[in-house]
VOPAGU-2260 file (C-alpha; in pm, 1 decimal, decimal comma):
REM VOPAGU-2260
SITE   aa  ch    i         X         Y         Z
SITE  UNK   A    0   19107,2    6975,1    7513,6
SITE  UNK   A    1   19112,4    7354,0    7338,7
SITE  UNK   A    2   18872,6    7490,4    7537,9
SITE  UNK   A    3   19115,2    7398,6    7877,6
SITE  UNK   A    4   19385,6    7604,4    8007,8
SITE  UNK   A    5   19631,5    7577,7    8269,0
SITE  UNK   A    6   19875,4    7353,3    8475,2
SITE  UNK   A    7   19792,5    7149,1    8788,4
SITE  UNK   A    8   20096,3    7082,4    8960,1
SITE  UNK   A    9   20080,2    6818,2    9209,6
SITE  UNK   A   10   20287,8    6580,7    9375,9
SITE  UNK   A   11   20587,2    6680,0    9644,5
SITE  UNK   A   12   20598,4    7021,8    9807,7
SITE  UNK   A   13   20961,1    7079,0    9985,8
SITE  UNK   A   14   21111,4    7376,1   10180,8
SITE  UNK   A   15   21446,0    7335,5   10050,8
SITE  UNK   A   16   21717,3    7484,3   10277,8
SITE  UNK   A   17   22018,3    7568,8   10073,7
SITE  UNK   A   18   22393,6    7565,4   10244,8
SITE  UNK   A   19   22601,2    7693,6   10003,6
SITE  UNK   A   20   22946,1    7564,2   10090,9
SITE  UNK   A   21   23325,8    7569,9    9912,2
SITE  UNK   A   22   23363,4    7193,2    9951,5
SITE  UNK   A   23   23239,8    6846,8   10053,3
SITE  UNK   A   24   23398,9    6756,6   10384,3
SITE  UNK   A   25   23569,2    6384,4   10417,8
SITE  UNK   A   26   23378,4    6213,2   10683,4
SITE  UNK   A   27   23381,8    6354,7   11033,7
SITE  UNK   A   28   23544,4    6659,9   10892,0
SITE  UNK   A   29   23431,9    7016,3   10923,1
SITE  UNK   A   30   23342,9    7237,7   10626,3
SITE  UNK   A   31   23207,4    7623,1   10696,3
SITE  UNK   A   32   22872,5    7683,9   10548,7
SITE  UNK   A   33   22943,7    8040,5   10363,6
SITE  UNK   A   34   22516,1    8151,3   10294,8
SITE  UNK   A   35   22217,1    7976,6   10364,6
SITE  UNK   A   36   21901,1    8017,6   10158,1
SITE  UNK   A   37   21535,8    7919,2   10176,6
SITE  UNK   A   38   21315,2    7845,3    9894,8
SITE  UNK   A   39   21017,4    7633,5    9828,8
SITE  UNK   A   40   21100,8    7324,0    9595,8
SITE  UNK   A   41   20987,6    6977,8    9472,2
SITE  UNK   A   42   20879,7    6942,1    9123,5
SITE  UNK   A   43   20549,5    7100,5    9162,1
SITE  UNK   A   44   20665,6    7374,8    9403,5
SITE  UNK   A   45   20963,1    7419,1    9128,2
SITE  UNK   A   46   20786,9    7352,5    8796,7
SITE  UNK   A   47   20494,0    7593,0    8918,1
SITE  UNK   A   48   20723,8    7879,9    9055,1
SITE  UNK   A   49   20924,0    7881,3    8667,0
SITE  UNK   A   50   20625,7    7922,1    8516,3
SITE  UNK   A   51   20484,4    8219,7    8713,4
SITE  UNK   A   52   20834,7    8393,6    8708,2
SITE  UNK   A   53   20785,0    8315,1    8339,7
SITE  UNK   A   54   20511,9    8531,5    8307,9
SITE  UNK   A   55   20361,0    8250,6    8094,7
SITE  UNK   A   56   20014,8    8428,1    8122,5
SITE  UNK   A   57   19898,7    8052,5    8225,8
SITE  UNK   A   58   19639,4    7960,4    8523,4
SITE  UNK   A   59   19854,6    7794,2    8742,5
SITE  UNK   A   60   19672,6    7539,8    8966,8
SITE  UNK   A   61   19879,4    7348,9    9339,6
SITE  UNK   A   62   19783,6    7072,3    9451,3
SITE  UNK   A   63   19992,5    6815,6    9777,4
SITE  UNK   A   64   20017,7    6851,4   10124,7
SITE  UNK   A   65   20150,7    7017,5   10381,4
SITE  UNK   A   66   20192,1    7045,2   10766,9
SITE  UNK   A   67   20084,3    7271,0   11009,2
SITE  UNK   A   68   20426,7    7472,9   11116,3
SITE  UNK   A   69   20638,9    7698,6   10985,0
SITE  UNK   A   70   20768,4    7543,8   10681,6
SITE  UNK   A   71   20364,9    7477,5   10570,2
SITE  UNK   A   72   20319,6    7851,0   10619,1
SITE  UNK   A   73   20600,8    7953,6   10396,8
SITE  UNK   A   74   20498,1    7718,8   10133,0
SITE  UNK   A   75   20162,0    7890,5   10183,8
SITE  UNK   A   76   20363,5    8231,5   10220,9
SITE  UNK   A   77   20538,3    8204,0    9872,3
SITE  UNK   A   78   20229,9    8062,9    9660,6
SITE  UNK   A   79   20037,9    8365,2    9730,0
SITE  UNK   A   80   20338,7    8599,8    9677,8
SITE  UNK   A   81   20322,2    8446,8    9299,8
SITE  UNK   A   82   19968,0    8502,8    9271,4
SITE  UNK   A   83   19885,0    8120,0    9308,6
SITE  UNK   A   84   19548,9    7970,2    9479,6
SITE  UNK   A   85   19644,1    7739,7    9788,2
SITE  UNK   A   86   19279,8    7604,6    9831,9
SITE  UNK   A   87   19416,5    7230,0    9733,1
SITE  UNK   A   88   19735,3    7227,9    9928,8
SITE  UNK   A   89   19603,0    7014,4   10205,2
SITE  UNK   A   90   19736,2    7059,6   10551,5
SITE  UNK   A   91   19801,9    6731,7   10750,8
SITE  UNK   A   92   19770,4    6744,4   11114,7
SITE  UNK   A   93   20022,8    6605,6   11331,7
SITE  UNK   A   94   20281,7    6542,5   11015,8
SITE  UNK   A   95   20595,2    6790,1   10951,0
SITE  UNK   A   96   20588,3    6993,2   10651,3
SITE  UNK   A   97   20850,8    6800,4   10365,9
SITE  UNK   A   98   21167,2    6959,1   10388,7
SITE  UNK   A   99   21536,1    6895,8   10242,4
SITE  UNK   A  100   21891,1    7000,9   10342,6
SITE  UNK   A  101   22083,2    7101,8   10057,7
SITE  UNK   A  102   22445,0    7079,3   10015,0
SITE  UNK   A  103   22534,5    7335,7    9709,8
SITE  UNK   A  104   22902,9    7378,3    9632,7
SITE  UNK   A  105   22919,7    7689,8    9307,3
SITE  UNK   A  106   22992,1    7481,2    8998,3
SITE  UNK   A  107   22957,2    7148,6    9151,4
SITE  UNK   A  108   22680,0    6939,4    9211,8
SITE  UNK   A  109   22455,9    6946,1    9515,5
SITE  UNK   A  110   22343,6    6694,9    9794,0
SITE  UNK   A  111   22009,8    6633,0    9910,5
SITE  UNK   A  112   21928,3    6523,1   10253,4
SITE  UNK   A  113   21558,2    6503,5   10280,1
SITE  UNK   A  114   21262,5    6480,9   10495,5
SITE  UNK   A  115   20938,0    6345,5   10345,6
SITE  UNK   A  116   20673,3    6425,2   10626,0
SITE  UNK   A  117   20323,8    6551,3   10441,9
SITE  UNK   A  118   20451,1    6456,8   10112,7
SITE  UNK   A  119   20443,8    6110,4   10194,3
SITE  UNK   A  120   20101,0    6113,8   10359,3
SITE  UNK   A  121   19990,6    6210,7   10017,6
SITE  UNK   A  122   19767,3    5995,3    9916,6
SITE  UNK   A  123   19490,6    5864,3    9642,3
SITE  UNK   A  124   19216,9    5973,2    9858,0
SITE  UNK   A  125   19363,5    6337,6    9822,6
SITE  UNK   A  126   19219,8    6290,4    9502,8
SITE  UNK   A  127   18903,0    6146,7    9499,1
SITE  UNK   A  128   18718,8    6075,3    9198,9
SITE  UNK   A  129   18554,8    6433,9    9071,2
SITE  UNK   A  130   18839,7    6606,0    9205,4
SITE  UNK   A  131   18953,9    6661,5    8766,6
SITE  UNK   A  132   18640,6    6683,5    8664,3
SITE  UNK   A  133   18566,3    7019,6    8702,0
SITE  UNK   A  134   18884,4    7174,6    8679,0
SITE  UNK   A  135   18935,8    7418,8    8384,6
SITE  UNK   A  136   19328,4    7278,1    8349,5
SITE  UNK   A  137   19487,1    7130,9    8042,2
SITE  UNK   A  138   19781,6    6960,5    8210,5
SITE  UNK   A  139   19811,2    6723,1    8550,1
SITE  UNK   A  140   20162,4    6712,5    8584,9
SITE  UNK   A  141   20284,5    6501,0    8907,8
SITE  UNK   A  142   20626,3    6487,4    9041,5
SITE  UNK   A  143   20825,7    6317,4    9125,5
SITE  UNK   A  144   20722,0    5973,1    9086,9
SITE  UNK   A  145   20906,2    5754,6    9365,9
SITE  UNK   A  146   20963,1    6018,4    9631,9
SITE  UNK   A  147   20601,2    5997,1    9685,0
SITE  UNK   A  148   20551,0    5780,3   10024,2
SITE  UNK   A  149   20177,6    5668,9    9998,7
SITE  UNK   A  150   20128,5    5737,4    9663,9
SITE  UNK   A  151   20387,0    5485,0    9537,4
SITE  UNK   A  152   20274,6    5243,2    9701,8
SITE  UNK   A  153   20145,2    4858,9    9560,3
SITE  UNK   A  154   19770,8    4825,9    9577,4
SITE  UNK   A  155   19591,6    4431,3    9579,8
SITE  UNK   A  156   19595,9    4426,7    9205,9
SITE  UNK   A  157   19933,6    4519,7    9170,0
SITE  UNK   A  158   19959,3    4870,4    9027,8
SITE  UNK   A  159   20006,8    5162,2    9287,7
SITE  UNK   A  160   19760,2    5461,1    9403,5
SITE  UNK   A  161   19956,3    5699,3    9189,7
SITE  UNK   A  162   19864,1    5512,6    8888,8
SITE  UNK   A  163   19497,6    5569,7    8990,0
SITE  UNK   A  164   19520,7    5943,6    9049,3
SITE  UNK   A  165   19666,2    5970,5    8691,1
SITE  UNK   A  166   19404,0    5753,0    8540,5
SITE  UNK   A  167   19117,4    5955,0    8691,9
SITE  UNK   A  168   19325,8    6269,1    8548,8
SITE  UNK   A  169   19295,0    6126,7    8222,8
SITE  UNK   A  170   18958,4    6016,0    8212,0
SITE  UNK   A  171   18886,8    6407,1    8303,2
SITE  UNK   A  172   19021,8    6450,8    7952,3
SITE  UNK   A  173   19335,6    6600,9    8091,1
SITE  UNK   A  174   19691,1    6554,3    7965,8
SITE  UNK   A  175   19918,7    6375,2    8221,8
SITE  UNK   A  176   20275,7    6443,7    8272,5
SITE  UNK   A  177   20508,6    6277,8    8512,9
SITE  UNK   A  178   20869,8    6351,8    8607,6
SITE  UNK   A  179   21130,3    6141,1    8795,8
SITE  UNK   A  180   21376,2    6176,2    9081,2
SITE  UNK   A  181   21717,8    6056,1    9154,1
SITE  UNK   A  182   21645,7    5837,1    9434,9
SITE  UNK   A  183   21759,5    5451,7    9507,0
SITE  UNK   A  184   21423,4    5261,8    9512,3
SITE  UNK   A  185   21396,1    4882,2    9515,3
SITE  UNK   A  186   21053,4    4922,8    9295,2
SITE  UNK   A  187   21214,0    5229,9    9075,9
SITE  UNK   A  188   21091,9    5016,9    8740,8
SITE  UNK   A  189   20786,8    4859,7    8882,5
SITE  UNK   A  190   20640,2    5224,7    9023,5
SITE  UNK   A  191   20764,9    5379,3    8666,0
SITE  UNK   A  192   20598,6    5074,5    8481,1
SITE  UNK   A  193   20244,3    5084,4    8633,1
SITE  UNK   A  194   20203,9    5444,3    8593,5
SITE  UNK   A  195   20343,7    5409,0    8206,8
SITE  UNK   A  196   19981,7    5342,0    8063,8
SITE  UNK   A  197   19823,8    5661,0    8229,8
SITE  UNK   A  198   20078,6    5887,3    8146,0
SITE  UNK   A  199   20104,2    6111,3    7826,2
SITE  UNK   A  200   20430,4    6279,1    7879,6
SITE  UNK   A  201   20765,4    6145,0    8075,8
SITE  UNK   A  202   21004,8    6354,5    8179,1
SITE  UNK   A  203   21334,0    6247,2    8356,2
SITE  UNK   A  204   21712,0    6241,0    8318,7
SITE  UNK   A  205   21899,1    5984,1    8216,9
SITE  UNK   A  206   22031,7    5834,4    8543,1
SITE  UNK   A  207   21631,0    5813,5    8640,3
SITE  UNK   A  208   21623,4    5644,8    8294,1
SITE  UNK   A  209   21832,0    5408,8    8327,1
SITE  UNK   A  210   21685,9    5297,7    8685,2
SITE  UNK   A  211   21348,8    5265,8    8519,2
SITE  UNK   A  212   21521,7    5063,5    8213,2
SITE  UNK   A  213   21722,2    4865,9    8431,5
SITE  UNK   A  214   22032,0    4980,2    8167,3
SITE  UNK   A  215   22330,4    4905,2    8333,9
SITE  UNK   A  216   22623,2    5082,1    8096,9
SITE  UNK   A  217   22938,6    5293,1    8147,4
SITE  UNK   A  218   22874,3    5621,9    8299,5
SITE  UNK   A  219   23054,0    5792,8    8003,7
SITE  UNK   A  220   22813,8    5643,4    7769,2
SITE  UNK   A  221   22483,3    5682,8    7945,7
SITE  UNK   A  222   22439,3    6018,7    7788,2
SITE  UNK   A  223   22508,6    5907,7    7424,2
SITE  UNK   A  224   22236,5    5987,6    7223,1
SITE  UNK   A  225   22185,9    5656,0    7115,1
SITE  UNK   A  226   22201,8    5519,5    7441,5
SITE  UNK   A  227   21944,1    5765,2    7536,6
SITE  UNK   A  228   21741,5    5707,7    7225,5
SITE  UNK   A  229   21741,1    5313,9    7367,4
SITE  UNK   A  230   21666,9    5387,7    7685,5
SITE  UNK   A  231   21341,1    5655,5    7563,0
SITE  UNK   A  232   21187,9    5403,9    7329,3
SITE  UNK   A  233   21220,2    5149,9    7590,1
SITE  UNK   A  234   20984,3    5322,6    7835,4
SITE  UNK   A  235   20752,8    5476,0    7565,4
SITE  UNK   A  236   20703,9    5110,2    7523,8
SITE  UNK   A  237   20577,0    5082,2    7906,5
SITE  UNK   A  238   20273,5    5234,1    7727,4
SITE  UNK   A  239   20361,3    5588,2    7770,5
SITE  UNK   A  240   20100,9    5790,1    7533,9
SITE  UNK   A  241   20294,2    6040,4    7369,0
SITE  UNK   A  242   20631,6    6108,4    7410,2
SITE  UNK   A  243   20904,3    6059,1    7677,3
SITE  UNK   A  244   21174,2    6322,3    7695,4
SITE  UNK   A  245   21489,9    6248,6    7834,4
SITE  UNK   A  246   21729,7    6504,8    7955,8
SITE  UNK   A  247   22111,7    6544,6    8057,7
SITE  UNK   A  248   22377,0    6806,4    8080,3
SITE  UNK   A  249   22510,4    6771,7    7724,5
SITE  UNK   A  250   22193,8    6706,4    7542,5
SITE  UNK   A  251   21791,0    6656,2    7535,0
SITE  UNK   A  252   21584,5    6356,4    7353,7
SITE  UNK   A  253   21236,1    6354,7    7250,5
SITE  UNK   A  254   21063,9    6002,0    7127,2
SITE  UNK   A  255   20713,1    6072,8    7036,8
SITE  UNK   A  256   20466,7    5761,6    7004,9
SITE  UNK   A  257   20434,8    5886,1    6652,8
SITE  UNK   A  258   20775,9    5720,6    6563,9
SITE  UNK   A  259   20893,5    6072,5    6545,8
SITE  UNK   A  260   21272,4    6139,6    6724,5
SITE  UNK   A  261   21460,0    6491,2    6835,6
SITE  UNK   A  262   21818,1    6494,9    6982,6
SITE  UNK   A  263   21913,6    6846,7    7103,5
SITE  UNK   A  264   22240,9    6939,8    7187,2
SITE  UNK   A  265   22324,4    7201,6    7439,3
SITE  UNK   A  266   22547,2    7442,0    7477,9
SITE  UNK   A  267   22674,9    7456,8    7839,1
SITE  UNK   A  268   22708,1    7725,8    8066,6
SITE  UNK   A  269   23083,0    7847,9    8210,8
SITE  UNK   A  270   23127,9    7689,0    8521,7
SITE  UNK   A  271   23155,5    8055,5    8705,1
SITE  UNK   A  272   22825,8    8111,0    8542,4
SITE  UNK   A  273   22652,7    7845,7    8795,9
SITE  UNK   A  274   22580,6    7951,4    9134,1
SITE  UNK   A  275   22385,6    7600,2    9205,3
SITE  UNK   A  276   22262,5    7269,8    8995,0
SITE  UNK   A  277   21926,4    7287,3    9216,4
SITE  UNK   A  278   21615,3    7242,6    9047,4
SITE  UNK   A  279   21732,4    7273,8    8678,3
SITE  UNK   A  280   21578,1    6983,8    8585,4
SITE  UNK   A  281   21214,8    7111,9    8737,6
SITE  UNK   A  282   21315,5    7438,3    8536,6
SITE  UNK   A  283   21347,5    7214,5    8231,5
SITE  UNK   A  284   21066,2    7042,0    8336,9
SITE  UNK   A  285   20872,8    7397,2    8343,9
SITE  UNK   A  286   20964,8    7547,5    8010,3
SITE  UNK   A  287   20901,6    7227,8    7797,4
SITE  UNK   A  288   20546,4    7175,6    7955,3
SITE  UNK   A  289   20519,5    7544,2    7839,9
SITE  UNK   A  290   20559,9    7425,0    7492,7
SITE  UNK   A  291   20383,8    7121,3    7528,0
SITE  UNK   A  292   20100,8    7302,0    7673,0
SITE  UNK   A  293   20075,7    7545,7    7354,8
SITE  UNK   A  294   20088,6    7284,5    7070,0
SITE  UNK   A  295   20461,4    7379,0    6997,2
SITE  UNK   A  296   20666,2    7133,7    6808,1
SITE  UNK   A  297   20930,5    6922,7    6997,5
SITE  UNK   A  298   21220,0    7142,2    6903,9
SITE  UNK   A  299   21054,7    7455,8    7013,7
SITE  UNK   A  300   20930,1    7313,7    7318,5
SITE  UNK   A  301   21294,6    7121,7    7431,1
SITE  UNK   A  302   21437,9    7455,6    7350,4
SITE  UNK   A  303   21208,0    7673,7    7621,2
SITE  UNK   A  304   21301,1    7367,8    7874,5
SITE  UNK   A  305   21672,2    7428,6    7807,8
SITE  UNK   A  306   21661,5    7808,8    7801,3
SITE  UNK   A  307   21445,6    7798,2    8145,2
SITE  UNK   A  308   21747,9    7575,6    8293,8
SITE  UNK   A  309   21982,5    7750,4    8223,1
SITE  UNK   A  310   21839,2    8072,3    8359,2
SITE  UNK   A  311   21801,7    7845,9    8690,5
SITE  UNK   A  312   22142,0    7750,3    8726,4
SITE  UNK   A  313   22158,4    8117,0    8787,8
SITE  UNK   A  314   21991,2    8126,7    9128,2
SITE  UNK   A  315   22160,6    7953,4    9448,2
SITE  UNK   A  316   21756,9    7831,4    9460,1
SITE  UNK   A  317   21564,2    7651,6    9185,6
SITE  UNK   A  318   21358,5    7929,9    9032,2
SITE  UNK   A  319   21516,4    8265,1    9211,3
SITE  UNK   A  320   21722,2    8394,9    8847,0
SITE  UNK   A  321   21401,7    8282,6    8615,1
SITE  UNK   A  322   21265,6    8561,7    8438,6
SITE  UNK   A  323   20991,9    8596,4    8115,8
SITE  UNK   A  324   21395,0    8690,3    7910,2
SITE  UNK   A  325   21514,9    8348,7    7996,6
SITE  UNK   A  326   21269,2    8269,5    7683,4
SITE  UNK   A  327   21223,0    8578,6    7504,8
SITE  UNK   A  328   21270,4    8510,2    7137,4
SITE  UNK   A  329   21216,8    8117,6    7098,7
């Protein structure tokens, strides 16, 4: 495990289109759209980009699909303009390039609208067995678990193919890390649950936690630590090998396998610091896999997550304000 360096980052690969506008409309009204913006996203595209703009000094490694138009090229496009290899994005004939509509109001929240296209055509055989074993990487991170089309998917004995792509990552002797997304799913727990045992490090926020949990509290108290404490320990015991890290506005949690606990509060940002909410969670994502990836001890390594999000909330896209001073000093 010393002697590897390096992130893969696999999993969905979006062209996010950013509308930044003042205001959600009521329904069937009309709201001006004051800037658009394009940027590549997903929590690969996302957790991949931070860490270049980092300057982390890390071999960077993508890995998904794509299509053949013009979103596929710009995905291509802006890998290469961060110095990143595109031999394993995969192209897929005949099958639109992922893409997502974003709705971004400054201070606010933002609303996804997405197309899956090659990123649910993704599939085990995109990684067949040999595909690790080679690789110089320390970390297979794939994201974002249920907004994965094939990949998610029940196979005859009952787990799903992205369970088997993170098994064969670990039998390569790499460390797996998965993150969440936001997204209704009638199998949210099951897909969570059978990829538990093959999974090193979980990553999500606490909504995504309590999907996976099946915790059904007040929204004011989903983000109390102990309810996040609960709601960590409860999927570290879906056989998650070394810690699960749950993360919200007002705070971060860290429940190692060890026993061992961190709560982290954070300091927000003023609202007219924000230009967008988009992809702070990938930029979390980024940072603490930094510190994972380097041996640092929880604290350290929450702290780089936080610092990286915050830089990201920034940008009107996920990863256009990161910069190596977003974690100078920690």
């Amino acid at each position: 495990m010393t002697e590897r360096s390096g992130v893969i980052c696999a999993g969905n690969w979006i062209v996010d289109l950013v509308h930044d506008v003042d205001r959600w409309p009521n329904e069937s009204e009309l709201v001006r759209i004051a800037a658009q913006t394009r940027g590549i996203g997903g929590g690969p595209a996302n957790v991949i980009s931070a860490l270049a703009k980092l300057e982390t000094g890390l071999p960077l490694y993508p890995m998904g699909a794509i299509g053949e138009d013009e979103h596929g090229a710009f995905i291509l496009e802006e890998c290469r303009r961060l110095g990143l290899p595109t031999s394993r994005l995969t192209k897929k004939p005949g099958i639109a390039t992922a893409h997502t509509h974003v709705m971004s109001v400054a201070g606010q929240s933002r609303t996804f609208f997405y197309q899956g296209g090659a990123n649910d055509a993704l599939s085990a055989d995109d990684f067949p067995p040999g595909t690790f074993a080679d690789t110089p990487a320390r970390i297979f991170y794939l994201g974002y678990l249920t907004l994965l089309g094939d990949l998610d998917r029940r196979t005859q004995d009952g787990s799903t193919n992205a369970a088997r792509v993170l098994e064969r990552a670990k039998q390569a002797g790499l460390l797996t890390c998965v993150d969440l997304v936001s997204i209704h799913h009638p199998e949210f727990p099951r897909i969570v649950s059978s990829a538990a045992p093959f999974v090193d490090v979980l990553i999500s926020n606490e909504i995504e936690a309590a999907q996976a949990t099946r915790t059904d509290v007040e929204h004011d108290v989903i983000t109390d630590p102990d309810t996040l404490l609960s709601m960590a320990r409860a999927m570290l015991d879906l056989g998650v090998g070394r810690a699960v890290v749950l993360h919200c506005a007002q705070r971060v949690v860290w429940v190692g396998a060890d026993g061992d606990s961190h709560v982290v509060e954070i300091v927000p940002l003023r609202p007219n610091e924000i230009a967008s909410h988009l992809g702070a969670g990938d930029a979390f994502c980024a940072g603490l896999l930094y510190g994972v990836h380097e041996g640092f001890e929880p604290d350290r390594a929450i702290q780089l997550g936080v610092a990286t999000a915050k830089a990201s909330l920034k940008g009107l896209t996920a990863t256009s304000a990161i910069s190596p001073s977003a974690i100078e000093g920690l």
